[in-house]
C-alpha positions, 0 to 999 in steps of 0.5 A: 841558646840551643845547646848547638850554638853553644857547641858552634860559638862565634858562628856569624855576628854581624854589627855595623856603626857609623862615625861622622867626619869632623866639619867640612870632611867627607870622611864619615865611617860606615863599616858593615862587619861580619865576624866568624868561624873560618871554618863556617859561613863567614869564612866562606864569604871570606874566601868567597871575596878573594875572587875580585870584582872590577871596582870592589878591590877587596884587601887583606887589612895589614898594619904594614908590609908583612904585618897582616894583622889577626884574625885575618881581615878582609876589606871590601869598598861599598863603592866602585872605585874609580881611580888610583887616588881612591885606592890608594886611600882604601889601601892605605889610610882605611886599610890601616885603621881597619888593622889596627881597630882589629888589634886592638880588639885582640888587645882589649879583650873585645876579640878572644886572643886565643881564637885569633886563628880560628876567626876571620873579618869581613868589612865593607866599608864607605869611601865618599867619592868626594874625598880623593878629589878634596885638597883639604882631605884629613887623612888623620881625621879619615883614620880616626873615623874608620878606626872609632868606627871598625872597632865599634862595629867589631863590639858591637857585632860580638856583643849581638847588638843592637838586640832585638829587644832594643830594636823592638823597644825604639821602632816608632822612636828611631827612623834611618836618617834618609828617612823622608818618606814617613 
């Protein structure tokens, strides 16, 4: 490490993780997390993000009314939503998991306490456009996953994983899972 980045920590990391749904669920978890300085490029992006676009409704992850949860997090739906039902589970159920993956980050120690002000989040995350139309939704199991997930993604994401050498290590063992084409 440069003695600039030692000067700079917590810059930009950027982790993602994905959690599957129990059985018969769409509510697979999917988060892409960026973390960071507010004063550097992800708070940039951050603030970039409070300019909304029709369909990517971006949201301040809260715990509750008035409890906006630190480091301040933004969320951002990976697609267009349609119709109030929708939204309502992006600011509801993920909205909230979202928060308090977040804090208890800050709980356990995988996001430093005392940089709570100084950092923010970025998180994009996947709401299956089947799930605001499924009877049987879970919102339970669609905490869950969005939770597990988020707080994965934050770990994994301070932790700079997977590293490079990982990912040079596993390149002919590991292929995307849509990967029909090799």
């Amino acid at each position: 490490m440069t003695s600039h980045h030692r000067a700079l920590p917590y810059t930009f990391h950027a982790g993602e993780a994905t959690v599957l749904a129990a059985e018969g669920q769409f509510t697979d978890a999917m988060p892409e997390i960026l973390i960071g300085r507010v004063d550097g490029p992800v708070g940039q992006a951050f603030a970039n993000m409070m300019a909304q676009s029709k369909g990517h409704t971006a949201m301040f992850a809260i715990r509750a009314c008035n409890q906006l949860v630190r480091p301040a997090t933004i969320t951002v739906p990976k697609v267009t939503l349609k119709d109030m039902a929708n939204i309502d589970l992006f600011g509801g159920v993920v909205q909230s998991a979202t928060a308090d993956a977040v804090l208890d980050c800050v709980i356990e120690g995988i996001i430093p306490r005392d940089m709570v002000d100084e950092l923010c989040v970025v998180s994009l995350v996947w709401i299956d456009p089947r799930c605001a139309k499924d009877p049987n939704l879970d919102k339970k199991d669609m905490y869950r996953t969005n939770y597990e997930a988020t707080k994965l993604a934050l770990k994994r994401a301070l932790a700079n994983e997977p590293t490079i050498d990982e990912l040079i290590a596993n390149r002919e063992t590991i292929r995307h899972d849509m990967n029909d084409w090799s």
